[in-house]
N, C-alpha and C positions, 0 to 999 in steps of 0.2 A: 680320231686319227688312228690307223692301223697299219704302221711302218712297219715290213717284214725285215728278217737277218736277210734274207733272199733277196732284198729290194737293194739293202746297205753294199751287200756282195755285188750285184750287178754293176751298180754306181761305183763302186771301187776299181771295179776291173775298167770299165770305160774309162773311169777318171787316168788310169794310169797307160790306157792305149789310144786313148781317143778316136774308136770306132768303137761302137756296136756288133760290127762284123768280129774283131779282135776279138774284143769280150766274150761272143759265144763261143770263140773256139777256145778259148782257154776254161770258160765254165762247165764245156761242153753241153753249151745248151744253145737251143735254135736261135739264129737275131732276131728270128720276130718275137722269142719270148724275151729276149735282151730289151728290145725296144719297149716291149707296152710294161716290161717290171720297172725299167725307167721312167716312162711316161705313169706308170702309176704311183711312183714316187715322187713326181714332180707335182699329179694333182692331188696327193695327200700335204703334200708340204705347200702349197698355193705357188709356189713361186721358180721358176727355168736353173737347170741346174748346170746347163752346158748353153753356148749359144752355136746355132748349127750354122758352120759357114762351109758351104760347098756341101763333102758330102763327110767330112768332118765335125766331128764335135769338138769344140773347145770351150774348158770347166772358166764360168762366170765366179763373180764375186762369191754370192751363194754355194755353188759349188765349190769353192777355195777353203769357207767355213765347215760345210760339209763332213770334208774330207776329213781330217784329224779325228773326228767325233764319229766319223761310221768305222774307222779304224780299230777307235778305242771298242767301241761297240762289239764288232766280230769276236776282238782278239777276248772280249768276256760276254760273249752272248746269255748268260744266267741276268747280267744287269740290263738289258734292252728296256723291259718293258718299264723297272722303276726309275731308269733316268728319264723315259719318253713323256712319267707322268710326272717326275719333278719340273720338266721343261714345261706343260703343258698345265701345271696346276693340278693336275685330277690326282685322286690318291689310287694306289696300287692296291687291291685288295688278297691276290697270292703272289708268291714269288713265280717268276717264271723261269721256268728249266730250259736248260739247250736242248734242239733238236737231235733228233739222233739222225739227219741229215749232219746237222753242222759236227753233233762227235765224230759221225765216221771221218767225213773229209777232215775234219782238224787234228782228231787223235790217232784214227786210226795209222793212217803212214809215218806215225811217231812211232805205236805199238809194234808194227811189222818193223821198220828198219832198228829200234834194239832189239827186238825178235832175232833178226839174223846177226847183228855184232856180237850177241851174247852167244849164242852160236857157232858163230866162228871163232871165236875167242877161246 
């Protein structure tokens, strides 16, 4: 099993707009790549995480479970991969670091807005 932050983020943003369409433009990334990091995380986890009625997603059971736990995940992405292998059995042999995708977007617009209070202050 190789669940990305990238997969958890996608699923997050749909879960909280319920389209795909939605999701990209807030990710700013294309719906088709919206779609298939979804659909890729539906068949790493075996199981439907939204059920598609119309042209709507709306989050299933599994998806409801999901949701708290990809949350937790983002908001400490250094813990992904040793909770994936406490869930899964398997042991973690290094720690895993956050991307420096996830530091810019996470930290960075933290750095720059006390960048400017401090600043202006």
């Amino acid at each position: 099993m190789h669940i990305t932050l990238r997969q958890l983020e996608v699923f997050a943003e749909v879960h909280k707009s319920g389209s795909t369409t939605q999701a990209s433009q807030m990710l700013a990334l294309s719906q088709s790549a919206v779609s298939a990091a979804l659909t890729d995380l539906e068949g790493q986890l075996g199981v439907q995480l939204f059920d598609r009625v119309g042209k709507r997603l709306v989050v299933n059971e599994h998806g409801r479970l999901l949701y708290p736990r990809a949350l937790a995940l983002l908001e400490r992405p250094w813990r992904s991969s040793s909770c994936f292998a406490a869930i899964t059995g398997r042991s973690e042999s290094t720690p895993a670091a956050p991307s420096a995708t996830i530091l810019c977007r996470r930290l960075l617009p933290a750095i720059v807005m006390t960048s400017r209070i401090c600043r202006s202050s």
